[in-house]
C-alpha positions, 0 to 999 in steps of 0.5 A: 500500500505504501509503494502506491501511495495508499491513505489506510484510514482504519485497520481492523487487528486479525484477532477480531473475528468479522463473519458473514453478518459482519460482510453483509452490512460492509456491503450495505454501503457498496455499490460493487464487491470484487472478490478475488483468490489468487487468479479467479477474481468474481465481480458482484453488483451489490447497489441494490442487493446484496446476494449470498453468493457475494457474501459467501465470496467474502469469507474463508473457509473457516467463515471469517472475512477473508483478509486484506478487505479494502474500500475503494470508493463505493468498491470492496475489494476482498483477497488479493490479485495484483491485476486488479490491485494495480488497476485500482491502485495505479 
């Protein structure tokens, strides 16, 4: 994040346990989600619905949020992907 010069305006410590009620209301304020596990990357409309596939895509297999969770303007980007990274981020 630094390398692009990235603000980070909160940090949430791993220890705190974030479930699927927990991504559903991250979502309440997203218009889209961009789900990614290393080369599969999902997209999710989430302006006027939020789905429990775009949750699901959320959480790791043992149900917690998958890290790192980042807000770029009204997107949520979850996992990683250095394509969609470098595109967001520039």
């Amino acid at each position: 994040m630094e390398a692009s010069k990235v603000d980070i305006l909160e940090t949430v410590m791993a220890s705190k346990k974030l479930q699927a009620s927990d991504a559903k209301a991250l979502l309440s304020d997203a218009a889209k989600l961009i789900a990614m596990k290393g080369k599969k990357v999902q997209e999710f409309d989430v302006s006027a619905k939020v789905g429990s596939d775009a949750v699901e895509a959320m959480l790791g297999p043992t149900g917690n949020l998958r890290a790192p969770t980042i807000k770029v303007g009204d997107t949520y980007l979850v996992g990683f992907n250095e394509d969609v990274f470098t595109s967001a981020f520039g």
